[in-house]
N, C-alpha and C positions, 0 to 999 in steps of 0.2 A: 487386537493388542497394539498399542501406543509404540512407539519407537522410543528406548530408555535414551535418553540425555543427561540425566543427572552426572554422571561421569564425565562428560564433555567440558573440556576448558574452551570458553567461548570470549572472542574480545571485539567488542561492540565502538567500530573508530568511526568517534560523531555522533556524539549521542545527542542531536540535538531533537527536532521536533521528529520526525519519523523515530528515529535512531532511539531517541526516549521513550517514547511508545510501546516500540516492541520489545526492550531489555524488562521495563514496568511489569510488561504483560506474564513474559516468561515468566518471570522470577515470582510473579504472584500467583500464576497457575502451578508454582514449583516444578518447573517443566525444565529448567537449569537451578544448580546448585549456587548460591551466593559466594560462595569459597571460591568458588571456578572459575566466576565471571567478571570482568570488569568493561570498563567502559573510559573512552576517550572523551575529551570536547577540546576548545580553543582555550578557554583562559581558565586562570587558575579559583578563581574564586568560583564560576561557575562548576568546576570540576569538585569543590569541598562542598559543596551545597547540594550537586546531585551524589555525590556517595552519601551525605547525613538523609538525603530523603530515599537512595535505593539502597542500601545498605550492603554495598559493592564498593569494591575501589574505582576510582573514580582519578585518572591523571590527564594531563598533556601531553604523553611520551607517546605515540601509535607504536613508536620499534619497542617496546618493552610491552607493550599491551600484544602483540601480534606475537613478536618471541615464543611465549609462552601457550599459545594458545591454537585451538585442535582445528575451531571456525573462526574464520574472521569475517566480520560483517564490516560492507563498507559503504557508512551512511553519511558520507560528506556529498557537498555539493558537485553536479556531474563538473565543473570546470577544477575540483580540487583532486578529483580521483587519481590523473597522474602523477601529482606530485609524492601524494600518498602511496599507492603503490609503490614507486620508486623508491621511496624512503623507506618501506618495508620488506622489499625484496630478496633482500640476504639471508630474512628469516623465515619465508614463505615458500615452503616444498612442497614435494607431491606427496606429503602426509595431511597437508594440509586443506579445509577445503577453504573456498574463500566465496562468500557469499554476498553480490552486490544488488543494493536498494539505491543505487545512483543513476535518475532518469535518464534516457537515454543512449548511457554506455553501452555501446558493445562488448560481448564478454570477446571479444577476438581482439579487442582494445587493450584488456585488461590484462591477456594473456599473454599480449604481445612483450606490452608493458616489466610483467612478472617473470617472463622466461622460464624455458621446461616447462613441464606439463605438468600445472598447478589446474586443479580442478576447479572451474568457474561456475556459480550458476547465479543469473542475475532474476532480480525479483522486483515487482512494483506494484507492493502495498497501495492501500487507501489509508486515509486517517479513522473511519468506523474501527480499524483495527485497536483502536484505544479501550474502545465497550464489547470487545470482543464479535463485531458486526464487520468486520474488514475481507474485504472481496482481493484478493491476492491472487497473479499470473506469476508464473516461473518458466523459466526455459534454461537449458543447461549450456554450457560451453562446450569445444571441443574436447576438452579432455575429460569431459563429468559423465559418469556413470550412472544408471539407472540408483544405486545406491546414496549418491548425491542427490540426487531430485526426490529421496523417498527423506532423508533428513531436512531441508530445506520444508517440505511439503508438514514435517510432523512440525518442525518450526511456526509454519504460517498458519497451519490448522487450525493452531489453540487458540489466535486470535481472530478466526473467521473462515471463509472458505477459499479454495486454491485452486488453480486448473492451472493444467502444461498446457505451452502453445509453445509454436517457431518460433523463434526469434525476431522474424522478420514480422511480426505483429506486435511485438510489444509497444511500440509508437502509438499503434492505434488502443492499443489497451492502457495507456498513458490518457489519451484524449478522451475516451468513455471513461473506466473507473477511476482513477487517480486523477482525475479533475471533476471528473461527476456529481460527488458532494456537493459541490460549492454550486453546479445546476440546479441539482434538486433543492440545496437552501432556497435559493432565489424564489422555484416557485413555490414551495412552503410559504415562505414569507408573503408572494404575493396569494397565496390562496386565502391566509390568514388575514391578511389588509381585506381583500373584500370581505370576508367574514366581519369582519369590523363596519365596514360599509355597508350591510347589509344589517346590521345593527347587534350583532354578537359582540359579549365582553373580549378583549383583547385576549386575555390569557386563554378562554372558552374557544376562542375563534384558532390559536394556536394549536393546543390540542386535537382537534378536531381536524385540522389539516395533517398535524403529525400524526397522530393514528391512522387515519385514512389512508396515507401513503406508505406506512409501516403495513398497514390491513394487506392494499395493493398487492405492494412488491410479495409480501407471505404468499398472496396467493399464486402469484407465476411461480413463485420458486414450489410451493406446494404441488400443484397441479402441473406445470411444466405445460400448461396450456400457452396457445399463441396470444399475447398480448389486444387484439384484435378481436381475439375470438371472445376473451373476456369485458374487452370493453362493450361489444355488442350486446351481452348476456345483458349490463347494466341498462342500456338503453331500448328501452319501451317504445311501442310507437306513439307517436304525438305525446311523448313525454317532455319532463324542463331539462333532462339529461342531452338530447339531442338536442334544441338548441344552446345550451352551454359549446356544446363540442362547436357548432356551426360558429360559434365565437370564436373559438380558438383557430378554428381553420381560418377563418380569416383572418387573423391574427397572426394567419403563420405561423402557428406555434411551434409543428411539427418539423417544419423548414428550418427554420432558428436553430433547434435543440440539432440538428443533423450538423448543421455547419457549423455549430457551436464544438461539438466532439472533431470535427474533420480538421479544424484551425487548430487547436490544441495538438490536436497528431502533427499534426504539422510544423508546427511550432517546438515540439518534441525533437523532432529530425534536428532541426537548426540545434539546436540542446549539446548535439553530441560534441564531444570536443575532437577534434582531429589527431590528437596525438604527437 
C-alpha cells in the first residue's frame, strides 16, 4: 500500500528545472492534490506561465508558499539555499518536514540554518525522473525519522527508484547518478555516429543504440547479475564483440568513465556552500 499524500499541503521553493519535474510528476500521477500544492520561482511572469501549465498556484513569495505548507521542498540552487531557509524560518517547525534537492547541501547545514529540530531529509534526483525513469538517493537529517524517509521515499518512487545511503555518499551519488545522464548521452551519441559510419540511417542508427542501452541496463537491474558476468555472456570466442571491447580498452574507455564520476564528486564537495 502507497503512502496517502493527497491531504498533504506541499510547497515546492524553485520550481525550476529539477523543482519542475517533480511538482509535473506528482500532480500527474495524482500523488498530491492541486488545491494543496503550490510552487515558487524567481520572476513573475515565469511564475503565471507555470501555474496556467501546472494548474497550481504558482508565486514569488517562498514565506507564504512555506507558511502554509506540511513539505517544503527546497529546489533552489546549493549557493541560494541559505538565504531561503532564512527567510523562511519563522515558519518552519517541527511539524514540518523540509525536503532538500539542493546538490551538495548538508542537511546539518540546513538545520543549523532553520533552528530546533526541523526535520531534514536531503535527496538527489536525476532528470530520467521527468519519464518516470529517475534513479533517486535519500538520506535523512538529525532530526528525521524513519517516518520522514518513508514519505520522501513514497515521494521519489512515483517518479523512479529510491535507495537510503549515509550522508557521507551522496557527493559520490551526485558524480555517478545526477550527472550520469549527460555520460551515457555522450556515448549514446557516439555509438549512434558510428552506426552512421558504418552506414546505418541516422535515426535507425539512434534507436538502435537507445534500445540497446535501455535492453542493457534492464538487464542488470533485472537479473541483478555483475555487470561483467554479463558482458562476458555477450562475447564469444574469436567473435567481432571481443574486438570492439579491445577498442574501447584501449581507448580507455573504462578509465575515463571512472574519473569522469570521481571529478563530479569531487567537484560536488567544492558545491557545498559554508554557511
Amino acid at each position: 500500500m502507497g503512502l496517502d499524500l493527497s491531504k498533504k499541503r506541499v510547497a515546492v521553493l524553485g520550481a525550476g528545472k529539477m523543482g519542475g519535474i517533480l511538482v509535473k510528476a506528482w500532480l500527474e500521477k495524482k500523488l498530491l492534490a492541486p488545491a494543496l500544492t503550490s510552487a515558487t520561482v524567481q520572476h513573475e511572469e515565469r511564475a503565471s506561465a507555470l501555474a496556467k501549465k501546472l494548474g497550481i498556484p504558482v508565486g514569488t513569495n517562498n514565506v507564504s508558499a512555506a507558511r502554509n505548507a506540511d513539505i517544503v521542498f527546497l529546489c533552489v540552487k546549493p549557493q541560494a539555499v541559505q538565504g531561503v531557509v532564512e527567510e523562511i524560518r519563522p515558519h518552519v517547525g517541527t511539524d514540518k518536514l523540509v525536503i532538500s534537492v539542493a546538490a551538495s547541501v548538508p542537511t546539518s547545514h540546513i538545520e543549523k540554518a532553520l533552528a530546533g529540530n526541523v526535520p531534514v531529509v536531503r535527496a538527489m534526483p536525476n532528470t530520467p525522473c521527468a519519464i518516470g525513469q529517475g534513479m533517486t538517493a535519500l538520506c535523512r537529517g538529525q532530526h528525521a525519522g524513519a517516518e520522514h524517509l518513508e514519505v520522501a521515499s513514497a515521494l521519489f518512487n512515483v517518479v523512479g527508484r529510491t535507495v537510503v545511503v549515509d550522508e557521507k555518499h551522496m557527493d559520490a551519488v551526485t558524480g555517478l547518478s545526477a550527472s550520469g545522464p549527460a555520460y551515457i548521452y555522450i556515448i549514446l551519441e557516439s555509438l549512434a555516429e558510428a552506426g552512421v559510419k558504418v552506414g546505418l540511417p541516422r535515426d535507425i542508427a539512434t534507436l538502435l543504440a537507445a534500445q540497446t542501452t535501455l535492453g542493457a541496463a534492464g538487464v542488470v537491474l533485472e537479473t541483478g547479475d555483475h555487470p561483467a558476468l554479463l558482458k562476458d555472456a555477450v562475447t564469444t570466442p574469436a567473435g567481432c564483440t571481443v574486438d570492439g571491447i579491445m577498442e574501447l580498452e584501449e581507448g580507455k574507455l573504462r578509465v575515463t568513465l571512472i574519473k569522469a564520476v570521481v571529478k563530479a564528486a569531487q567537484r560536488a564537495k567544492e558545491l557545498a556552500y559554508s554557511g
